[in-house]
TIKE-365981 format. One line per field, with one value per residue: x, y, z of N, C-alpha, C in turn; residue number from 1. Coordinates in Angstrom, 3 decimals. Example, Ala and Ser with C-alpha at 12.3 -4.5 7.8 and 13.67 -1.06 7.14 Angstrom:
BEGIN
nX <- c(13.190,12.850)
nY <- c(-5.690,-2.250)
nZ <- c(7.800,7.080)
caX <- c(12.300,13.670)
caY <- c(-4.500,-1.060)
caZ <- c(7.800,7.140)
cX <- c(13.200,12.900)
cY <- c(-3.300,0.030)
cZ <- c(7.800,7.870)
pos <- c(1,2)
***
This chain:
BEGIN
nX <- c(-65.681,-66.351,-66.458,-67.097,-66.627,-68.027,-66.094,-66.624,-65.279,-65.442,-64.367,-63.144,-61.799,-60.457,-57.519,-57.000,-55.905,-57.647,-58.338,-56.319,-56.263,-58.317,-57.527,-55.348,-57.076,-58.585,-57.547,-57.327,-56.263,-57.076,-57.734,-57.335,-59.143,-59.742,-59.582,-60.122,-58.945,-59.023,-58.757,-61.558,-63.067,-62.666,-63.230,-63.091,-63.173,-62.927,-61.796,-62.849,-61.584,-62.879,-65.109,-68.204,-68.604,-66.245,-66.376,-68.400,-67.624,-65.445,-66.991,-67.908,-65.859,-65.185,-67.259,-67.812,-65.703,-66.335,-66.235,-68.412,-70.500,-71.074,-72.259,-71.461,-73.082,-72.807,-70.925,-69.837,-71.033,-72.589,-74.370,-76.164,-77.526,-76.786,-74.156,-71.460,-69.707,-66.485,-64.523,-63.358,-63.390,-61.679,-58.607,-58.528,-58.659,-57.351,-56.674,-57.258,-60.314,-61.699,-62.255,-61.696,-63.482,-62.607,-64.878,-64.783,-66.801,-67.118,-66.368,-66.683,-64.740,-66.245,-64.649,-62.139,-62.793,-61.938,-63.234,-62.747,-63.739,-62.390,-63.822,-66.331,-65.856,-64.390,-66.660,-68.036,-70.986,-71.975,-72.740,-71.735,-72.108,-71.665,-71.589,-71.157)
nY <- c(-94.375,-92.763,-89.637,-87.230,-83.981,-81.184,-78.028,-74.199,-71.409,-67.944,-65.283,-63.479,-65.319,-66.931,-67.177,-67.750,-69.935,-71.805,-74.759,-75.999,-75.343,-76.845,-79.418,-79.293,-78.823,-81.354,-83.176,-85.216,-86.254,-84.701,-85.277,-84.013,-83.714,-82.724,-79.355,-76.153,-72.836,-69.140,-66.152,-65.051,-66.837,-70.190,-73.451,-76.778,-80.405,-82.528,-85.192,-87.234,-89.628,-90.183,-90.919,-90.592,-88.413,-87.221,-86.061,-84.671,-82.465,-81.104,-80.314,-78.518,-76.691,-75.767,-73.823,-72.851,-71.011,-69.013,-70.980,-72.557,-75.648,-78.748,-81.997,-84.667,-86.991,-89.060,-89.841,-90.856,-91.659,-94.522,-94.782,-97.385,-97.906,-96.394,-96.421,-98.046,-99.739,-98.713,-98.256,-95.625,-93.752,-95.025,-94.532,-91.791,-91.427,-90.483,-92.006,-94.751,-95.571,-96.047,-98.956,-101.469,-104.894,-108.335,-109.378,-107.333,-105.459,-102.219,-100.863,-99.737,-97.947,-96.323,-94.989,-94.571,-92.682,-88.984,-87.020,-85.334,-85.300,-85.818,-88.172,-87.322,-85.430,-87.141,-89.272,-91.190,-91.380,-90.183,-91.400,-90.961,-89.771,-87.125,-86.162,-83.175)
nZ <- c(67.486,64.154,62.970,60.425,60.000,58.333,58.441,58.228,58.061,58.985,57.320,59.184,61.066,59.886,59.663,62.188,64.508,65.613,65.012,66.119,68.541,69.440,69.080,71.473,73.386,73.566,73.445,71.319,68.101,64.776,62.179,58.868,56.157,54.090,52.827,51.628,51.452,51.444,51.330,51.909,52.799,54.928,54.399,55.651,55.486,58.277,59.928,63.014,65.642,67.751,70.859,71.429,72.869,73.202,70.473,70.406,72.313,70.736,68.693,70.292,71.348,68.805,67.959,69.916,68.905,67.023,64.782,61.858,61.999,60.712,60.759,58.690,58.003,55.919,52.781,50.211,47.564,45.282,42.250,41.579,39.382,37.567,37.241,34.937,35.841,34.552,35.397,35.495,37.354,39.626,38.547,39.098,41.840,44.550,46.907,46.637,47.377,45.733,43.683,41.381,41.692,41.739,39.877,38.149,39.247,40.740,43.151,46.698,49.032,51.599,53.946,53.275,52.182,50.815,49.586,47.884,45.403,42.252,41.450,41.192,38.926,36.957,36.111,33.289,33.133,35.241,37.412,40.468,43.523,45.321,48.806,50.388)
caX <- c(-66.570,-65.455,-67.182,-66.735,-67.024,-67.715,-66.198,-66.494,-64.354,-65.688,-63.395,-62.328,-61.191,-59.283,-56.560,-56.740,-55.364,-58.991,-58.350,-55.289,-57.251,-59.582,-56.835,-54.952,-58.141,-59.270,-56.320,-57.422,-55.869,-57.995,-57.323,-58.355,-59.210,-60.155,-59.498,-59.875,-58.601,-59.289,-58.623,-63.007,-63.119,-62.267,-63.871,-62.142,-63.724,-61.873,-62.124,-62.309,-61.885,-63.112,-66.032,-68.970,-68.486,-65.417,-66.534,-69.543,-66.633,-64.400,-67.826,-68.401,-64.930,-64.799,-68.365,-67.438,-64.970,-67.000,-66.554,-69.520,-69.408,-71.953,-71.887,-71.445,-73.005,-72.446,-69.952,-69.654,-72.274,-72.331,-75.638,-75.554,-78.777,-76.451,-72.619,-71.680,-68.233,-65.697,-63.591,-62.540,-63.179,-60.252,-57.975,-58.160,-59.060,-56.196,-56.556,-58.454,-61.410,-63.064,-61.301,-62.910,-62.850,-62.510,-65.868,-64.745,-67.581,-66.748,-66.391,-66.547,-64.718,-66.515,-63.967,-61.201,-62.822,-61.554,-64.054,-61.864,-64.147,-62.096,-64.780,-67.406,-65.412,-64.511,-67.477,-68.894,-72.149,-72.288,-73.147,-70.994,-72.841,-70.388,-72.216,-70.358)
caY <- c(-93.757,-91.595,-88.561,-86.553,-82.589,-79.968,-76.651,-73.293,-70.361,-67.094,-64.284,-63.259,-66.246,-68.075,-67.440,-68.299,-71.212,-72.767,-76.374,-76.665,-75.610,-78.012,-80.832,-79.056,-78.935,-82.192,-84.097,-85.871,-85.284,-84.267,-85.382,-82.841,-84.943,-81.636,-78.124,-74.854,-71.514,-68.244,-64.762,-64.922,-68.080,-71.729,-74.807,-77.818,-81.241,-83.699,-86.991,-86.891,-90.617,-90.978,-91.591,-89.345,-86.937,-86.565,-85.668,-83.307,-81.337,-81.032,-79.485,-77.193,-75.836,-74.953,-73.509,-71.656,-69.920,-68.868,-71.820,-73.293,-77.146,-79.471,-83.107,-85.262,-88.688,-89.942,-89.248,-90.824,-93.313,-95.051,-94.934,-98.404,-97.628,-95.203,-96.995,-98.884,-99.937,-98.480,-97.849,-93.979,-92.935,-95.571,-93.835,-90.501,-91.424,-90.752,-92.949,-96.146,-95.434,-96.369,-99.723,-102.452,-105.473,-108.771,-109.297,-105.820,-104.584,-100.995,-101.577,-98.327,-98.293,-95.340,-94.335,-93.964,-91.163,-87.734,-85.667,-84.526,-84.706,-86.412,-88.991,-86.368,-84.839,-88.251,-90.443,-90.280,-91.123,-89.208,-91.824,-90.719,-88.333,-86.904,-85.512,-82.328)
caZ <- c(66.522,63.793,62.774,59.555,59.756,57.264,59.003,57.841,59.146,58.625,57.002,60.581,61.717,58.857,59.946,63.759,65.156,65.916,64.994,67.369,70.097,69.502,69.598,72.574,74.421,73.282,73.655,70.197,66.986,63.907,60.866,58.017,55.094,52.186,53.000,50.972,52.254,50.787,52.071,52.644,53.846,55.249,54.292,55.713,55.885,59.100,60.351,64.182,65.500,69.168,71.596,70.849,73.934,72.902,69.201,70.874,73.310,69.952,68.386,70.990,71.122,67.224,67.744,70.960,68.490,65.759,63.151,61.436,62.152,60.144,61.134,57.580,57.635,54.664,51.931,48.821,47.112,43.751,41.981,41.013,38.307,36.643,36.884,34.231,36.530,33.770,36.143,35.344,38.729,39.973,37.731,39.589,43.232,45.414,48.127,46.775,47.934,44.233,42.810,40.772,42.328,41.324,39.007,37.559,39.308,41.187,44.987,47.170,50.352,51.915,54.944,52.439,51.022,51.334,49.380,46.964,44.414,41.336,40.860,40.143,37.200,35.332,35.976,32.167,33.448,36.581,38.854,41.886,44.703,46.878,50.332,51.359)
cX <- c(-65.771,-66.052,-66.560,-67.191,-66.906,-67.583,-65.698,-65.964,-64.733,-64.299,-62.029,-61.680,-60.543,-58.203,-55.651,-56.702,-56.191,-58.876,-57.334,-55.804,-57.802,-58.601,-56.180,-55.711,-58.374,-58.757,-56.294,-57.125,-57.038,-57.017,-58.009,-57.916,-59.692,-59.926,-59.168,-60.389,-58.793,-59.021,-60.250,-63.601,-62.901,-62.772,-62.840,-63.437,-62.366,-62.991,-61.725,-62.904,-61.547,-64.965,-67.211,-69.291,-67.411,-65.484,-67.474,-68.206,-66.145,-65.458,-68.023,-67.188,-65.118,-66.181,-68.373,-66.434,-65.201,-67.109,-67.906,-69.577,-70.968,-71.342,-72.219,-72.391,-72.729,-71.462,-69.820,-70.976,-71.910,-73.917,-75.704,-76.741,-77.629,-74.867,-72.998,-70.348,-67.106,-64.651,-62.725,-62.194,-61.836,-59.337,-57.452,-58.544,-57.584,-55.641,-57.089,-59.577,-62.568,-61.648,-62.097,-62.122,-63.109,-63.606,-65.529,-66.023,-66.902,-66.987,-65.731,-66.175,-64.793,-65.115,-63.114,-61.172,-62.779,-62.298,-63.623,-62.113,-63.829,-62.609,-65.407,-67.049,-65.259,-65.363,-68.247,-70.276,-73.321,-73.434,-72.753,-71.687,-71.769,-71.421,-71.070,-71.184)
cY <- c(-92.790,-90.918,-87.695,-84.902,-81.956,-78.454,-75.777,-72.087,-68.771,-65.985,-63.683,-63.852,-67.590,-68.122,-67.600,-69.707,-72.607,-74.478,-76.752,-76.444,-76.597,-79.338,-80.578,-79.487,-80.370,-83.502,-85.251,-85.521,-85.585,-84.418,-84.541,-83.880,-83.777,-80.380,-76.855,-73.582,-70.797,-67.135,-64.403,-65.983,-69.123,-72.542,-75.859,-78.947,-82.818,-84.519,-86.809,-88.321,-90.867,-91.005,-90.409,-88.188,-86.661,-85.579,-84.412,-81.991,-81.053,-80.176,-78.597,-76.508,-75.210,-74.259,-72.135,-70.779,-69.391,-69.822,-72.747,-74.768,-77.841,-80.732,-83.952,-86.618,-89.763,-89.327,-89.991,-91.903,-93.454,-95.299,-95.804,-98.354,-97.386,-95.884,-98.242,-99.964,-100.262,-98.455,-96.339,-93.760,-93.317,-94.920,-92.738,-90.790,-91.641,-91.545,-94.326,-96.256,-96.440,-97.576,-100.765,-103.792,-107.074,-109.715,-108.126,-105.283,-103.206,-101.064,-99.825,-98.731,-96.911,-94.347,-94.235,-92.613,-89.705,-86.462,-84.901,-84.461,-85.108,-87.438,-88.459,-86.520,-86.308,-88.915,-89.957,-90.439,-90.364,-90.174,-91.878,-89.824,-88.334,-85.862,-84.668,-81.627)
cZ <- c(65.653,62.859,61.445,59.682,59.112,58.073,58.304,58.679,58.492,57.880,57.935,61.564,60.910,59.276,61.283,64.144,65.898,66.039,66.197,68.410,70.477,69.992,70.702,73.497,74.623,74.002,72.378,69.000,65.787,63.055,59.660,56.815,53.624,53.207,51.740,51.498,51.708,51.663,52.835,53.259,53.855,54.973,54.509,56.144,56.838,59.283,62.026,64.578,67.351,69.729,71.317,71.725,73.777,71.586,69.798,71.688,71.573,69.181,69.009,71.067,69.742,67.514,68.826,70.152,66.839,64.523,63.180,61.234,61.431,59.996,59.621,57.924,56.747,53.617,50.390,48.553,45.878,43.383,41.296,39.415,37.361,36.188,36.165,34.614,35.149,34.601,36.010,36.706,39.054,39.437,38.554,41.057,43.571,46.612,47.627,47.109,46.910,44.087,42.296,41.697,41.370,40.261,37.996,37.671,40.740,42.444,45.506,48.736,51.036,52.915,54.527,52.076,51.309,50.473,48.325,45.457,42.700,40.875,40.281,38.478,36.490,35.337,34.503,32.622,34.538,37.637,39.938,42.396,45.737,47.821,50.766,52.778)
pos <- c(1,2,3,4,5,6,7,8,9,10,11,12,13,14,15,16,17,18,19,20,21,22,23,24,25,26,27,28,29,30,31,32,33,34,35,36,37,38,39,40,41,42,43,44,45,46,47,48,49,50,51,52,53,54,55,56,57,58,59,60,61,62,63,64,65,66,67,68,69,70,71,72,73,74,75,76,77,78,79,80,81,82,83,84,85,86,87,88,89,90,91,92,93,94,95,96,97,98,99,100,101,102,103,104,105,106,107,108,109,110,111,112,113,114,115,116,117,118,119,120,121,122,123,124,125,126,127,128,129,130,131,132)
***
């Protein structure tokens, strides 16, 4: 199974070592797929890819140490009403996630996607929803 998390790190704990715990403890590594740090606070969104008691323990550690953990389900969509499949997004997606495919219609391969938001800004019609 593999679980997407949006965690937040309060002011007082940005700069504690929280996530490695989590994989010490865990024995599973965490992939962080977006993160922005600030002197007031953490936002990182990972990818944690095991069994779902392992994903619940890996929640309760970051939770047992003050970070704010919100379980993602979904992450990107294409509002097919609204795309006209120009292909901008492709352009700026860093992973592939967005690529046209061979109709030149706009093919989304969700678990690519790291959140990062560079669809938003160029879609001219603003049919991308990104789920943070």
């Amino acid at each position: 199974m593999k679980a997407r998390l949006e965690l937040r790190y309060s002011p007082a704990h940005v700069n504690k070592p929280i996530l490695s715990k989590a994989i010490l403890e865990s024995g599973v590594p965490i992939n962080i797929l977006n993160a922005r740090l600030t002197a007031t606070e953490g936002i990182m969104t990972v990818e944690v890819n095991a069994d779902e008691n392992v994903v619940s323990k890996i929640i309760g550690i970051l939770r047992s140490n003050n970070v704010e953990v919100k379980e993602i389900p979904r992450y990107v969509e294409i509002n097919r009403d609204k795309c006209i499949d120009c292909g901008a997004c492709t352009a700026v997606c860093p992973t592939d996630a967005l690529t046209l495919g061979l109709e030149r219609k706009l093919v989304l391969e969700e678990e690519k996607c790291i959140l990062c938001g560079n669809c938003l800004k160029s879609c001219p019609v603003r049919a991308v929803v990104l789920y943070k």
